[in-house]
C-alpha positions as CSV (number, residue, x, y, z in Angstrom):
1,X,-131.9,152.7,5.1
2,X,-132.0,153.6,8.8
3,X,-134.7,156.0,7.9
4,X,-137.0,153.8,5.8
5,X,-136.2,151.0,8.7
6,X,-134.7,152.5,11.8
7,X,-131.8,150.2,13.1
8,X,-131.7,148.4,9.9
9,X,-128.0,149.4,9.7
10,X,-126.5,149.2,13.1
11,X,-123.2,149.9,12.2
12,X,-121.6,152.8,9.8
13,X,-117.9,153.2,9.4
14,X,-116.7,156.2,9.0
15,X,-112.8,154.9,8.5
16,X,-112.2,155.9,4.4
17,X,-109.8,152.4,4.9
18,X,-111.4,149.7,1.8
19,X,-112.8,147.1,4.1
20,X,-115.0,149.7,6.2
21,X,-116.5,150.5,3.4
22,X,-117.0,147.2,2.0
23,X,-118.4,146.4,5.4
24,X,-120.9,149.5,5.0
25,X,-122.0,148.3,1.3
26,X,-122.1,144.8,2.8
27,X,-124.4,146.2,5.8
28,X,-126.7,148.2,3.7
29,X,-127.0,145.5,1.4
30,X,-128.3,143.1,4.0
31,X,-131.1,146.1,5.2
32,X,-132.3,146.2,1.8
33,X,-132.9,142.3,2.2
34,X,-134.2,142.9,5.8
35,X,-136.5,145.4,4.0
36,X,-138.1,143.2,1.6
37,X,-136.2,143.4,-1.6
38,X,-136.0,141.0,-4.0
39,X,-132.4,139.1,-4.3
40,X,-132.8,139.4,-7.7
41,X,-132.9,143.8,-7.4
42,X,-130.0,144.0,-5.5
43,X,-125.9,145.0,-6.4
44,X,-123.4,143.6,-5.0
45,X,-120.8,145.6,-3.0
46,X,-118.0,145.2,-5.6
47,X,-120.7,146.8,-8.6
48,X,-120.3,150.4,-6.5
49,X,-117.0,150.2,-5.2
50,X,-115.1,148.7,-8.1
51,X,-117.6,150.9,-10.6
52,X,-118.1,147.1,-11.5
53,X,-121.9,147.1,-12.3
54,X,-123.3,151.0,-11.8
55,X,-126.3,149.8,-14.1
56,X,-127.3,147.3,-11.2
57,X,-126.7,149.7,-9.0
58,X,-129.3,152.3,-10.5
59,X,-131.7,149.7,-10.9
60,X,-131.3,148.5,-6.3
61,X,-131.5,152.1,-5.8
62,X,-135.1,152.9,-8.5
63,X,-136.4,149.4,-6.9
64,X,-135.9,150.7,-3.4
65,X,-137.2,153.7,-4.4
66,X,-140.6,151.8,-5.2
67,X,-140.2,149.3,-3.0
68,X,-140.4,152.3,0.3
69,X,-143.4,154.0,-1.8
70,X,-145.4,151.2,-1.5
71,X,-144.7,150.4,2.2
72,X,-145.0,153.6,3.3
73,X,-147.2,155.3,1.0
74,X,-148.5,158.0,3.3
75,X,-144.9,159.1,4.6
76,X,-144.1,162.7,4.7
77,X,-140.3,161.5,3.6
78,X,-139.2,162.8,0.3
79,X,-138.2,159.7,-1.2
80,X,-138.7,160.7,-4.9
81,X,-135.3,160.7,-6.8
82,X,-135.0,164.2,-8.9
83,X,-135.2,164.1,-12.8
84,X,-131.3,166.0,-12.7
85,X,-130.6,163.7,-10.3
86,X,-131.7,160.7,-12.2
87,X,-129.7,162.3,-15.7
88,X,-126.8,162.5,-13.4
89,X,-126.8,158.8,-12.5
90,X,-127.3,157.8,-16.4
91,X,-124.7,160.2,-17.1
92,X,-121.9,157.9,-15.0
93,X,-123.2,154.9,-15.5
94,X,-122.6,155.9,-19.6
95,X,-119.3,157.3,-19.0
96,X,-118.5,153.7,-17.2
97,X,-119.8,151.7,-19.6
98,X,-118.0,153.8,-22.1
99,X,-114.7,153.7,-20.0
100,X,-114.9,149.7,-20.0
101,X,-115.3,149.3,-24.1
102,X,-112.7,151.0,-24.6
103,X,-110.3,148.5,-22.1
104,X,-109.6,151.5,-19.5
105,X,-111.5,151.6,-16.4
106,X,-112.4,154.7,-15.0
107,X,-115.2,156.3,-12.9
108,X,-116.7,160.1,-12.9
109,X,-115.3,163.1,-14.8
């Protein structure tokens, strides 16, 4: 976010302690709000950190996507999301989805 919209978050953690990073979801959250994004686009912290919601999560992170190609359309920035990339996402966001049918929660591999 600090490069779409410098100082937009003015404080990272780098602690791996639970609340730092809810504090850093929470912070870059707020950016995405400072940065004109609809309420409506966003995840909340506990979709990304408790795997709660990784569908809403894709979905904040294509919006933005769009959302800083038509702000800054002329940007030398790469802010394109790669195809593999993009397969990758789907890929966990699947294996979550498949994880919470089956009444076990669990994230990646």
């Amino acid at each position: 976010m600090n490069k779409l919209q410098p100082g937009s978050v003015p404080k990272i953690n780098c602690s791996m302690q639970n609340w730092h990073q809810l504090e850093n979801l929470s912070n870059f959250i707020k950016a995405m709000v400072s940065y004109g994004m609809n309420p409506v686009d966003l995840f909340k912290a506990n979709d990304l950190f408790e795997s709660g919601n990784m569908a809403q999560v894709q979905v904040s992170l294509f919006t933005l996507v769009g959302k800083a190609k038509t702000k800054e359309p002329q940007s030398r920035m790469d802010i394109s999301i790669k195809y593999s990339e993009k397969q990758y996402l789907m890929g966990l966001v699947g294996k979550v989805r498949l994880a919470q049918g089956s009444g076990i929660l669990r994230f990646g591999g």
